[in-house]
C-alpha positions as CSV (number, residue, x, y, z in Angstrom):
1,X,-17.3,5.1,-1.2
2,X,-20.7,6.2,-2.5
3,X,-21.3,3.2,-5.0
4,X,-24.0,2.5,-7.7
5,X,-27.2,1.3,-5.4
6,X,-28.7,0.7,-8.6
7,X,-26.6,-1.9,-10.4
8,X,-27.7,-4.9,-7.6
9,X,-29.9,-6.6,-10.2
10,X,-27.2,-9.2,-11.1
11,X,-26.2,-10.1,-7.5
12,X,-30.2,-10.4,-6.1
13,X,-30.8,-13.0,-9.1
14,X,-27.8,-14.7,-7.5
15,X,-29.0,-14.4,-3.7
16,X,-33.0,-15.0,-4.3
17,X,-34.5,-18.4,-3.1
18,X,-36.5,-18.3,-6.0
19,X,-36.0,-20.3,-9.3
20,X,-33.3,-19.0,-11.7
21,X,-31.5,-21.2,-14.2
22,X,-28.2,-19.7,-15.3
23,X,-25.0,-21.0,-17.1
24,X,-22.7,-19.3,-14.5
25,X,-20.2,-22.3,-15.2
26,X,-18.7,-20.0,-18.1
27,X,-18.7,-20.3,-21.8
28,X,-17.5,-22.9,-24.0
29,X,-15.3,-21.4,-27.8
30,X,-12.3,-22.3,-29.2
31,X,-11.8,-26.0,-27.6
32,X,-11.8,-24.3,-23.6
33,X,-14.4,-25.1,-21.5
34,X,-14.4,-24.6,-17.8
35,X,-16.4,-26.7,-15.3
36,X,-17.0,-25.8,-11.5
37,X,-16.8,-27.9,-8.8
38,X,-20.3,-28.2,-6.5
39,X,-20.0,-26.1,-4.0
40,X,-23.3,-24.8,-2.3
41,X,-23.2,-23.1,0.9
42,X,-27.3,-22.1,1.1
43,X,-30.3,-20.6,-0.2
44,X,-29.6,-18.6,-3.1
45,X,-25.8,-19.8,-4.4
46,X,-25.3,-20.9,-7.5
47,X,-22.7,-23.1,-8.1
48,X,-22.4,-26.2,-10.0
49,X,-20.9,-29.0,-12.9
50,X,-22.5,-27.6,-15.7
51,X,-26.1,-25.8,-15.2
52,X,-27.4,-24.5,-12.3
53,X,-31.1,-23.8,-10.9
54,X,-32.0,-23.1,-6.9
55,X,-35.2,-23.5,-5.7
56,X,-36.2,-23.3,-1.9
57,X,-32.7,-24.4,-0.9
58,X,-32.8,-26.8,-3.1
59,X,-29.5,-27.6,-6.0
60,X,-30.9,-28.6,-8.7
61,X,-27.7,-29.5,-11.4
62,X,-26.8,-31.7,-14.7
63,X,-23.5,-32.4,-16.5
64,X,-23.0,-30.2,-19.1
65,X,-23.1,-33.0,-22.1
66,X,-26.5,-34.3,-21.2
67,X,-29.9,-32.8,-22.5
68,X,-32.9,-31.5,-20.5
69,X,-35.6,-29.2,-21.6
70,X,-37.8,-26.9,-19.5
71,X,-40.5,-29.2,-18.2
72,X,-37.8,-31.4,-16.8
73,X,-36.2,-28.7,-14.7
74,X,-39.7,-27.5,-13.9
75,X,-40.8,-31.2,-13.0
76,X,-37.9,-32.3,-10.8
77,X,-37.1,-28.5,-9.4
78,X,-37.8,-27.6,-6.3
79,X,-39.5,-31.5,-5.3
80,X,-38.9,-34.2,-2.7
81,X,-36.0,-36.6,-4.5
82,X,-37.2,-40.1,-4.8
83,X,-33.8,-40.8,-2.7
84,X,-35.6,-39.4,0.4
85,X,-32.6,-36.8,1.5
86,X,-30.9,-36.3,-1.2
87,X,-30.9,-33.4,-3.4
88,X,-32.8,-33.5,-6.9
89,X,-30.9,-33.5,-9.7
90,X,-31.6,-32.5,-13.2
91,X,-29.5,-32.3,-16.6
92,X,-29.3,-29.1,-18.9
93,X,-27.1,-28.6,-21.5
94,X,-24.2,-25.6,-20.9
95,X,-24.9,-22.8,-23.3
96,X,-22.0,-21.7,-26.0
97,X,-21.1,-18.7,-25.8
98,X,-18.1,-16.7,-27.6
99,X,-16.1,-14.4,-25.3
100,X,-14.7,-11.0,-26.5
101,X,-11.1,-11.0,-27.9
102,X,-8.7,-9.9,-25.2
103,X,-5.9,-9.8,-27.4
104,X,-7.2,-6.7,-28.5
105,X,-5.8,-3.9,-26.5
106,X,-8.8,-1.7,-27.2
107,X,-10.6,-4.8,-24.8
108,X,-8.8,-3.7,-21.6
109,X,-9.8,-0.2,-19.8
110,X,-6.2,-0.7,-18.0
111,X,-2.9,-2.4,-19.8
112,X,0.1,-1.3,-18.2
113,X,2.9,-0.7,-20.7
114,X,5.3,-1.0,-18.3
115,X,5.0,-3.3,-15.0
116,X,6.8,-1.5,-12.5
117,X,5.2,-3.0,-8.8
118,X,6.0,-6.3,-7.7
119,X,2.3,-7.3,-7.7
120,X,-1.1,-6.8,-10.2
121,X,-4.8,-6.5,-9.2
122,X,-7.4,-7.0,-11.5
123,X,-10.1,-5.0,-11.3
124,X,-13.8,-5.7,-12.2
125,X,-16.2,-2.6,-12.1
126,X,-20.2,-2.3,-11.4
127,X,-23.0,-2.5,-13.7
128,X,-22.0,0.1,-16.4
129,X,-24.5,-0.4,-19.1
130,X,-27.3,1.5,-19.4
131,X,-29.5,-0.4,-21.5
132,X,-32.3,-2.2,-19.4
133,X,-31.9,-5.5,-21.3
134,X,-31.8,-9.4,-20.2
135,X,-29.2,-9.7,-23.0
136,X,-25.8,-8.3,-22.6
137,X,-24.3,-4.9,-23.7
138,X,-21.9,-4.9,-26.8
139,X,-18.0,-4.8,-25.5
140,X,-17.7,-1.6,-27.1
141,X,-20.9,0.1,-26.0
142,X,-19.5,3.5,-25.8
143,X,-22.1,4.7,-22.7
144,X,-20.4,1.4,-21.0
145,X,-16.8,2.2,-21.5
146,X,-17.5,6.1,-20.4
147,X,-19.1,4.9,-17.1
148,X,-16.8,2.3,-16.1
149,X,-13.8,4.3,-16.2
150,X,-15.9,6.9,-14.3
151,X,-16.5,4.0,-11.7
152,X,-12.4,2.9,-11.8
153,X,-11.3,6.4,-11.0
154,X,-13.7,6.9,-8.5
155,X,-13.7,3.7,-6.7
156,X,-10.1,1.8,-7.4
157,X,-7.5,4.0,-9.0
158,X,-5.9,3.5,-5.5
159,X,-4.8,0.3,-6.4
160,X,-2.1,2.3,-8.6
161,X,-0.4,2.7,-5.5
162,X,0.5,-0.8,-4.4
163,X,0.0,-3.0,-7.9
164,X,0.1,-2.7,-12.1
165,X,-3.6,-2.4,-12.6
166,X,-5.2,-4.4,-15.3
167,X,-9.0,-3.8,-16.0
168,X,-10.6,-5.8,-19.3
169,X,-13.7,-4.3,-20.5
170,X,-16.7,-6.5,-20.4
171,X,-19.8,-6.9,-21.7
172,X,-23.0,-6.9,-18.9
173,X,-26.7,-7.3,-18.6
174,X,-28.9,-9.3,-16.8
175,X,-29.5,-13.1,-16.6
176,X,-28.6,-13.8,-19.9
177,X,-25.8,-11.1,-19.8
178,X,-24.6,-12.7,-16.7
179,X,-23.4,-15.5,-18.7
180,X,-21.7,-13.5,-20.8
181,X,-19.8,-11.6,-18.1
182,X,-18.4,-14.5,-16.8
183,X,-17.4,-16.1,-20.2
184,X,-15.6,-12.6,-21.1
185,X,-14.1,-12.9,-17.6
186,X,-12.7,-16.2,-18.0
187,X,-11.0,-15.0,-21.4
188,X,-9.3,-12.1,-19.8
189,X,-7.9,-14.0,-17.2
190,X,-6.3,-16.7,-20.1
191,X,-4.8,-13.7,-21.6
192,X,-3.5,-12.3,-18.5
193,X,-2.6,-15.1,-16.9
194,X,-0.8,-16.1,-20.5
195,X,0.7,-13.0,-21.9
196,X,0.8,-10.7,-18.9
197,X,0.7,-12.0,-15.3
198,X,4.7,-13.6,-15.4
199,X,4.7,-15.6,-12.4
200,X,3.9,-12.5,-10.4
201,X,1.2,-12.8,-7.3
202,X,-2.0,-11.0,-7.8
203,X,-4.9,-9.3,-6.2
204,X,-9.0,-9.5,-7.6
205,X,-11.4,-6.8,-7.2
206,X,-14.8,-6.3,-7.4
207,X,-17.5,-4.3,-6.8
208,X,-20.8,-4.4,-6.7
209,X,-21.6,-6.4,-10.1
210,X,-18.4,-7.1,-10.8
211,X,-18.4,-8.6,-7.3
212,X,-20.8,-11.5,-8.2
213,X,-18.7,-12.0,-11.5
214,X,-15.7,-12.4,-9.1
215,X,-17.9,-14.8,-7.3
216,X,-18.6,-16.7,-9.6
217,X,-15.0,-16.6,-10.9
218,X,-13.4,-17.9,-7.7
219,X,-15.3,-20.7,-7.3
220,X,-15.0,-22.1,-11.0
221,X,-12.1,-20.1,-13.0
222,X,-9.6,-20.0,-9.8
223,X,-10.5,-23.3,-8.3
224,X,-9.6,-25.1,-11.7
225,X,-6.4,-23.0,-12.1
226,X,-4.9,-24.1,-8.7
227,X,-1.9,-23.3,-10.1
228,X,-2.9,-19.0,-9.8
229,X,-4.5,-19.8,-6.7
230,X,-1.6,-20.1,-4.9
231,X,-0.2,-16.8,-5.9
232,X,-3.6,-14.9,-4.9
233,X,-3.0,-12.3,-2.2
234,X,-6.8,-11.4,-1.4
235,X,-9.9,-11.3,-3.4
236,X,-11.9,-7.8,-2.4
237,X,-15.9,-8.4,-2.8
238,X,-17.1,-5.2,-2.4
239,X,-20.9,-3.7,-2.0
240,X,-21.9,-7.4,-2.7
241,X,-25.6,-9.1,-2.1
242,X,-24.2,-12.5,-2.1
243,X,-24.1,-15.4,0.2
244,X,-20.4,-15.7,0.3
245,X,-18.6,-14.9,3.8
246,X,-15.2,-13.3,4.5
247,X,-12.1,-15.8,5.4
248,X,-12.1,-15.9,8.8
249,X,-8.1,-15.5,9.0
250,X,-5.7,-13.1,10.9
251,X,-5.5,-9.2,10.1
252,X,-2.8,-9.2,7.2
253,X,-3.0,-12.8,6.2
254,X,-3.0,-13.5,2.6
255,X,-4.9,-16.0,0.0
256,X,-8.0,-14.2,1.8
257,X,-11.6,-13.2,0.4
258,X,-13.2,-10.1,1.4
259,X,-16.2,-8.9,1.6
260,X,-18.3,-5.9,2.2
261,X,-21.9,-5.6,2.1
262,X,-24.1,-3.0,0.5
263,X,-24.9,-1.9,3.7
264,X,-21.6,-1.9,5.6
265,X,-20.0,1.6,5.2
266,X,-16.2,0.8,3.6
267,X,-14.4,3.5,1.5
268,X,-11.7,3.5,-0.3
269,X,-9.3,4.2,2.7
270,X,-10.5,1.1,4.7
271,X,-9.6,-1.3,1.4
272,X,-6.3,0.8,0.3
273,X,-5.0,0.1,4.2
274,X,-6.1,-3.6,3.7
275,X,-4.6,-3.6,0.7
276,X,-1.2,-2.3,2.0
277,X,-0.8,-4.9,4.9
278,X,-1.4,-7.9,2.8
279,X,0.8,-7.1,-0.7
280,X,3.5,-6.1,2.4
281,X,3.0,-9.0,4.5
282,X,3.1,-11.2,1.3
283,X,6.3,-10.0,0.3
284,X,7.7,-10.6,3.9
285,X,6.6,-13.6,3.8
286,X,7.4,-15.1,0.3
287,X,10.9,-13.4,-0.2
288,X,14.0,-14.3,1.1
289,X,15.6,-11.4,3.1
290,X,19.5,-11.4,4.3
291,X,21.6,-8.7,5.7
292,X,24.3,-8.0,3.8
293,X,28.1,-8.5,5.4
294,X,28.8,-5.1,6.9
295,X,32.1,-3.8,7.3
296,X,34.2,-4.1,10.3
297,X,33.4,-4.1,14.2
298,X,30.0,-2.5,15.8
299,X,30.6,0.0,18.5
300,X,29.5,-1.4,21.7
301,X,25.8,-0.8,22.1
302,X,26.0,-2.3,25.9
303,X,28.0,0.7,27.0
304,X,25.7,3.2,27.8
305,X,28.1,5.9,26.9
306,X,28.0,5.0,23.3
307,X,23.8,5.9,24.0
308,X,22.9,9.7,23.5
309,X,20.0,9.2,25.0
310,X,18.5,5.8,27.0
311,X,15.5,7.3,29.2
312,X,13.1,5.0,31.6
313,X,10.9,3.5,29.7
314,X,7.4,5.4,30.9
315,X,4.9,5.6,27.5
316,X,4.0,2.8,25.8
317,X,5.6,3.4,22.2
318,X,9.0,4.1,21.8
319,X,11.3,6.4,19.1
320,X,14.8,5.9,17.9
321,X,16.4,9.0,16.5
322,X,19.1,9.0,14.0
323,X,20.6,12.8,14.4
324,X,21.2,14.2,11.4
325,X,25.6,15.5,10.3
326,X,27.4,16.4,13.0
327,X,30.7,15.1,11.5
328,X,31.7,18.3,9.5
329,X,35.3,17.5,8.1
330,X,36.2,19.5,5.1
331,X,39.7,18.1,4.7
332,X,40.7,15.9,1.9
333,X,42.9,14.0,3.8
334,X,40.5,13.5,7.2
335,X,39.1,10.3,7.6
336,X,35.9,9.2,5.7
337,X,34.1,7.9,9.2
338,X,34.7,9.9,12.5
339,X,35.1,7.8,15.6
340,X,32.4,6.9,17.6
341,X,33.8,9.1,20.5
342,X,34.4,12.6,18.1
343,X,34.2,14.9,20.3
344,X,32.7,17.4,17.9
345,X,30.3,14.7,16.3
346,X,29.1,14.1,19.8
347,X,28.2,17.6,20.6
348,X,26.4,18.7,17.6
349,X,24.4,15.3,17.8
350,X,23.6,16.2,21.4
351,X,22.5,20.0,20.3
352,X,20.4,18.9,17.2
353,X,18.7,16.1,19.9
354,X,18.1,18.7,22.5
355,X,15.3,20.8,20.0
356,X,14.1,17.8,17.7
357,X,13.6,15.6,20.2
358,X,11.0,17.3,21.3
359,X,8.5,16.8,18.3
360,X,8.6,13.2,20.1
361,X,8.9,13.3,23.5
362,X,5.9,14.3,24.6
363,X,4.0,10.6,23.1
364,X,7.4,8.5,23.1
365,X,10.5,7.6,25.2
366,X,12.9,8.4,22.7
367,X,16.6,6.3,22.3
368,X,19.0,8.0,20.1
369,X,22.6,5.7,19.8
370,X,25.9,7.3,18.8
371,X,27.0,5.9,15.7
372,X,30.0,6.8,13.5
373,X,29.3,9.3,11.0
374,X,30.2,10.1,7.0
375,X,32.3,13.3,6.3
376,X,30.3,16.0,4.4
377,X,33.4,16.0,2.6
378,X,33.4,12.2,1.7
379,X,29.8,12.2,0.6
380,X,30.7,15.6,-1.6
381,X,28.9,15.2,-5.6
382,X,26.9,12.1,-4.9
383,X,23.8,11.9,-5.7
384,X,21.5,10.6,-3.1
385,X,22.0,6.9,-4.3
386,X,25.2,6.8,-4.3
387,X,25.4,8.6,-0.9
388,X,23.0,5.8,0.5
389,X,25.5,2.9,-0.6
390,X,28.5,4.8,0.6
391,X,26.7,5.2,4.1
392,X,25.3,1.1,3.4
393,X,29.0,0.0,2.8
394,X,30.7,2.1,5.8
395,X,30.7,1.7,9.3
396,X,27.7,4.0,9.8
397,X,25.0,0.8,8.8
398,X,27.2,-1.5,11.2
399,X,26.8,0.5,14.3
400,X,22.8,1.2,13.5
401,X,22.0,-2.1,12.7
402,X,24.2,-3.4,15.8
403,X,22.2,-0.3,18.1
404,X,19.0,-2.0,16.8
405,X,19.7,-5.3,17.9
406,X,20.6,-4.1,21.4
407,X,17.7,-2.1,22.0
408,X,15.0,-4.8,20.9
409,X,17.1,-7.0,22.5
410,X,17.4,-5.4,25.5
411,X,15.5,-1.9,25.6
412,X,12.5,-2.4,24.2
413,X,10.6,-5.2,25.8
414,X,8.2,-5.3,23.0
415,X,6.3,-2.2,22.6
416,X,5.5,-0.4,19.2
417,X,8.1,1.8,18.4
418,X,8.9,5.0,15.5
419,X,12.0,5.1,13.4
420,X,12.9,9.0,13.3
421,X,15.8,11.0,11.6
422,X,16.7,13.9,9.9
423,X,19.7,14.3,6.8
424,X,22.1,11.3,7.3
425,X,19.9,10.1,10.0
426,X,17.3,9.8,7.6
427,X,19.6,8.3,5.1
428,X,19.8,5.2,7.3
429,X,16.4,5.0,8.4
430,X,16.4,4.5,4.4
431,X,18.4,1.6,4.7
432,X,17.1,0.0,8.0
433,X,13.6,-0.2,6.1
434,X,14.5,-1.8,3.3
435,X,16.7,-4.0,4.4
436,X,16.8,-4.3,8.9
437,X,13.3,-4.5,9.0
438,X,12.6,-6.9,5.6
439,X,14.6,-9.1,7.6
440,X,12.9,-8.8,11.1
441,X,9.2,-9.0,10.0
442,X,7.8,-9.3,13.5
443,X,9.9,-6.5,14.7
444,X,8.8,-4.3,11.5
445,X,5.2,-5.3,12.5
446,X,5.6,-2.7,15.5
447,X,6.2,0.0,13.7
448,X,3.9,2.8,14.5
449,X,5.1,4.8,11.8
450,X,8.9,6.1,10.5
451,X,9.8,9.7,9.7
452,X,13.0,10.0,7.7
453,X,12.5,13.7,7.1
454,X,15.2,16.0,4.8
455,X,16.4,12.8,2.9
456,X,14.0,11.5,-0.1
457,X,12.1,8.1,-0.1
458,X,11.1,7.5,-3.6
459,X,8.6,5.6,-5.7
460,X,11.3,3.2,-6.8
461,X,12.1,2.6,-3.1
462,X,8.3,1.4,-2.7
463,X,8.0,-0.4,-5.9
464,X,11.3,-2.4,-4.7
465,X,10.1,-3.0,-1.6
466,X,6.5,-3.6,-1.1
467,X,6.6,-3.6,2.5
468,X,7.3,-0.2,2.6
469,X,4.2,2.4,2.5
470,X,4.3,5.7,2.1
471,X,1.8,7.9,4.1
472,X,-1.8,9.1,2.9
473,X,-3.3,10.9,6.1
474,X,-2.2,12.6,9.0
475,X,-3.4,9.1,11.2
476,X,-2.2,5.7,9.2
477,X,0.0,4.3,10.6
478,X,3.3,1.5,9.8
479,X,3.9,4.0,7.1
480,X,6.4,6.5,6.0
481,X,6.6,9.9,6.3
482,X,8.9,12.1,4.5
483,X,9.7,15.5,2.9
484,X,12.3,18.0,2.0
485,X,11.5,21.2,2.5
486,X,12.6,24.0,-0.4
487,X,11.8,27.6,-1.1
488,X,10.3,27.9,-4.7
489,X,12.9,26.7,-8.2
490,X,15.4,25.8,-6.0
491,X,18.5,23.9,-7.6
492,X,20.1,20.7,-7.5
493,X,20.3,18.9,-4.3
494,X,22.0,15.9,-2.8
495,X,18.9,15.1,-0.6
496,X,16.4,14.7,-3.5
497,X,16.5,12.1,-5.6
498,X,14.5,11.1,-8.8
499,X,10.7,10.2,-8.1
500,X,10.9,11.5,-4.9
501,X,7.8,11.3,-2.9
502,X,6.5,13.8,-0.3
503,X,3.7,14.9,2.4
504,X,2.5,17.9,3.1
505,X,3.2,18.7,7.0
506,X,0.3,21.0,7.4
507,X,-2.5,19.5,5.7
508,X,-0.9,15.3,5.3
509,X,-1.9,15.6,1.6
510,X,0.6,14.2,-0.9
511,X,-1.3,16.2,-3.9
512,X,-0.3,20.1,-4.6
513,X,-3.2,20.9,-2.1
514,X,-1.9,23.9,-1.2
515,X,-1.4,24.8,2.9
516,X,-1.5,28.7,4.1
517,X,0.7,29.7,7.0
518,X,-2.6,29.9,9.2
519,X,-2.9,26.3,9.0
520,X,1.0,25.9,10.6
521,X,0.4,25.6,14.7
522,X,4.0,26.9,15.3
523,X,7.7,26.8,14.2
524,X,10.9,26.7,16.3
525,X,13.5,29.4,15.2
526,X,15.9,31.3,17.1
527,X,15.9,34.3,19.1
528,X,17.6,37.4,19.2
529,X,20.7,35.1,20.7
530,X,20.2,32.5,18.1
531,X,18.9,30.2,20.6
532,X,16.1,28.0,19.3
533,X,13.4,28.8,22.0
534,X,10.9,30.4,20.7
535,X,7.6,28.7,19.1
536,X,5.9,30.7,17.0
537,X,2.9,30.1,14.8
538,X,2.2,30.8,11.0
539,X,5.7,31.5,9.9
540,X,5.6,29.3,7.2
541,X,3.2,27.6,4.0
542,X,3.8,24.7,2.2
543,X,3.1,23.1,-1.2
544,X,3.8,19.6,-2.4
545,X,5.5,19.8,-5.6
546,X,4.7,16.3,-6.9
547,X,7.2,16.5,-9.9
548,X,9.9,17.5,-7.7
549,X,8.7,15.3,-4.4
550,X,9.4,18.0,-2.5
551,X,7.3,20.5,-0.2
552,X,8.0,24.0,-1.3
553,X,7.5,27.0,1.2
554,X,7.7,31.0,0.1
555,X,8.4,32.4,3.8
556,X,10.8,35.3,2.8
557,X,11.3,35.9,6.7
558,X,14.7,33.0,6.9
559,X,17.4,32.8,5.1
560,X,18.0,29.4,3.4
561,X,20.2,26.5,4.7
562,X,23.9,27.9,3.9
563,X,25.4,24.2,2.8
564,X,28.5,26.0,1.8
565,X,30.0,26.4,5.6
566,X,29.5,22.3,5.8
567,X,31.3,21.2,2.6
568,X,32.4,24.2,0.5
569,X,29.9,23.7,-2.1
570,X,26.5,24.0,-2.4
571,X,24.9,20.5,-1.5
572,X,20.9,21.2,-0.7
573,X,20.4,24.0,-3.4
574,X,20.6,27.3,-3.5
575,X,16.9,27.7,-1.7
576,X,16.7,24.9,0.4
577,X,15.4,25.2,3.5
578,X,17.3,21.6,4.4
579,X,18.2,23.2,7.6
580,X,14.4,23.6,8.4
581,X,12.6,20.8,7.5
582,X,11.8,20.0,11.1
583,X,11.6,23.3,12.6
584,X,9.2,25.3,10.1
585,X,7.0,22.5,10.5
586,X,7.3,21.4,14.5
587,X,4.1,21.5,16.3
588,X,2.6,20.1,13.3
589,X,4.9,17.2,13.6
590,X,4.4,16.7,17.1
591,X,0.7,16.7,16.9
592,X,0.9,14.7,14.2
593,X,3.7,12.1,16.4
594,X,0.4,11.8,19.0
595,X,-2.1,11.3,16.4
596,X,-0.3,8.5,15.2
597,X,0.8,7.2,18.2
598,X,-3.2,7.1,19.5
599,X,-4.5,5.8,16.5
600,X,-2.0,2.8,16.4
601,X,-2.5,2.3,20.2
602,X,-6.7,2.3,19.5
603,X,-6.0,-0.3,17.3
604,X,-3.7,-2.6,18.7
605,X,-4.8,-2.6,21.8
């Protein structure tokens, strides 16, 4: 992560065994005062009622309304107590000081106008002043403001990602300044907590010397406010010099502290993953989840003829592929929902299994159930939402959910698995991870990864649902990853929604990094007979578009998915490459179906 070495002098007054007398207890304006509990753990902590001094070991501490001056500290410091083993203590009065005004917008570096996550962080960032002064920094110190938003973007803007991000400016220096960190600190938090926070659960981050504020804060601010206690997710500590230890408590458990030391290698990767299992495994755990009624019978998932595919279970993760439409009715009067036994359903699920299979077969045993389908035709001029809660409402999210339950019931025998789809497969993988696996955390806590390709996840999807995270590499894993695929300006399309969110196939970037056709390791298009045999590398680029949440590819060599044969209109666009989104992109998925696959094995051993 690469940060500040320099800006340590706060936390090494904080970890020294020699003699240091601080007001870390906060400030005292406007009729608040906050008082810590005692809570030494060593050499070097300072934490107290009132004023604090260490000294060989040694707590030396005084209520705040009783009087000492400097001889008294010096004479009872650091001595043997006239109690024999008990520790010396000594009375200094708390110093006063007036916090900045956080009702002041200008105050906070981050504010969000509008809260759209479920969950907030606040942030604190390192020693940003660059006056060399034992007194602290003014709150608007221009050099300060200019380097800690250099610091946020650098070292937290990830946070964006999973929580509204608030981040009050703060004014910083040494000893003295200390003091004043914390006091500023503690107003911020009234006003958030006050005016901004809502009940919502929360997340507190620091690095470096904003780490040994946060240390400071969690003892005294949070353990007096047990009330926001409760609702902390983690604390991060990060690049701290402090005494403090991490929780010792399960990999995704929350009400955690963290901490990194200046010397432990952590980037922002390592904290963004961390970050992503606990807001997830919160929610999980402090939201009530119910599947909805569903509508009418489940095919029977016992009879292995209702089962495309049900192989010997021989690797050690599984996949369950949803195949994409194969129920191609154009005929106002047909049915809205084929049988489960259509004949024509049945075969063009079995030919569309036979090639995309393959980009997970090689690292999975892959199960694929039949389930009854939605007509092209019923689904005709809705937009993807509206398609997902025709599809949530029909018979087609009865017989997947009822599939699911069989196969863990029956089929899996616990191993990690992938959700995989493609089109209206995808569209129910959509479904099944908001809602199927919300309600079956330990079952969701397998999941090695899910790719709903050619149907759009979106940021609304991830702000609803904070269990759900979308990919950032080519090796995370329990996350999502999606795409449609789309020569350049195409048009409307019932697969993309609004705030669609995308990866890149070839490089696993979700920026507009763009990826030549020497980067793709090989596509699968037809021969000469229109048989899809033939692998061949570098046909095709690609390009996110983050506007758009698509990935946009200029091959001029294929024509564009023809949606007017399936529902005698145009449904993808007029370039999409719908029709593709697996195949320009194969070898790259299938590599990238190992990679994930080894990384999650590595880790869960």
């Amino acid at each position: 992560m690469g940060f500040l070495r320099g800006a340590k002098r706060f936390t090494a007054l904080l970890v020294t065994g020699t003699m240091l007398v601080s007001s870390l207890t906060g400030c005292e304006s406007e009729g608040r005062a906050y008082h810590a509990k005692s809570n030494t753990k060593g050499s070097g902590d300072i934490r107290a009622e009132g004023f604090v001094a260490i000294e060989g070991g040694k707590k030396v501490s005084w209520p705040s309304s009783d009087k000492a001056d400097d001889n008294t500290l010096d004479d009872n410091a650091g001595g043997e107590s006239e109690k024999g083993e008990e520790e010396p203590v000594v009375h200094v009065k708390r110093a006063d000081i007036k916090p900045s005004d956080y009702g002041n917008k200008d105050n906070w570096m981050r504010l969000p106008e509008e809260v759209i996550k479920q969950y907030d962080t606040v942030y604190l960032y390192p020693l940003s002043c660059t006056e060399d002064t034992e007194e602290a920094c003014s709150i608007d110190d221009a050099s300060m403001r200019e380097r800690a938003e250099w610091f946020y973007l650098r070292q937290a803007a990830f946070y964006e990602e999973f929580t509204n991000v608030f981040v009050p400016y703060y004014r910083q220096g040494k000893t003295e300044g200390a003091d004043t960190s914390v006091c500023d600190i503690e107003a911020s938090l009234d006003r958030y907590f006050e005016e901004y926070n809502n009940g919502r659960a929360f997340v507190l981050a620091g690095d470096e010397y904003g780490a040994g504020i946060l240390d400071v804060i969690l003892d005294e601010y949070m353990a007096s406010h047990p009330g926001y206690e409760e609702r902390m997710i983690a604390a991060y500590l990060t690049e701290y010099d402090g005494s403090r230890e991490s929780s010792e408590t399960p990999a995704g458990d929350t009400g955690n502290i963290t901490v990194w030391r200046s010397f432990e290698k952590v980037d922002t990767d390592t904290i963004r993953d961390d970050l992503a299992l606990r807001t997830g495994t919160y929610y999980l755990n402090n939201t009530e989840h119910e599947i909805k009624p569903l509508a009418g019978e489940p095919a029977d998932y016992s009879d292995p003829e209702n089962w495309l595919s049900m192989p010997y279970a021989a690797k050690e993760v599984d996949t369950v592929w949803l195949y994409p439409l194969g129920y191609y009715s154009t005929e106002e009067g047909a049915p809205a929902f084929c049988d489960i036994d259509d004949k024509d359903m049945r075969r063009r699920a079995r030919s569309n299994f036979r090639i995309n299979s393959l980009a997970f077969s090689g690292a999975t045993n892959v199960f694929a159930p039949f389930y009854r389908q939605a007509s092209a035709y019923s689904l005709k001029g809705m937009g993807p939402d509206e398609a997902c809660d025709a599809l949530s409402g029909g018979v087609s999210r009865t017989d997947v959910y009822a599939a699911l339950d069989y196969y863990f019931e029956n089929l899996n025998g616990g191993r990690p698995f992938i959700l995989a789809g493609h089109s209206q497969g995808s569209m129910l993988i959509r479904i099944i991870l908001k809602e199927y696996m919300a309600s079956h955390p330990d079952i969701y806590a397998r999941m090695v990864a899910a790719y709903p390709i050619g149907f759009s996840i979106t940021e609304k999807d991830l702000n609803e649902n904070p269990h759900l995270k979308f990919a950032g590499s080519d090796s995370d894993t329990g996350v999502i990853v999606s795409w449609n695929t789309e020569g350049p300006e195409n048009g409307e399309s019932s697969v993309v929604a609004e705030g669609a969110v995308a990866i890149n196939p070839l490089n696993w970037k979700r920026d507009d990094t763009y990826a030549s056709a020497g980067r793709n390791r090989g596509s699968y298009i037809p021969n000469r007979d229109n048989v899809y045999t033939m692998v061949v590398p570098g046909v095709s680029d690609a390009k996110v578009d983050p506007e758009r949440g698509v990935v946009v590819s200029t091959t001029e060599e294929y024509e564009y998915s023809d949606s007017e044969k399936i529902a005698g209109s145009q449904i993808f666009g007029e370039k999409s490459f719908h029709n593709y989104d697996y195949l320009f992109f194969f070898e790259n998925i299938r590599l990238n179906v190992e990679n994930r696959v080894n990384n999650y094995l590595k880790n869960n051993p």
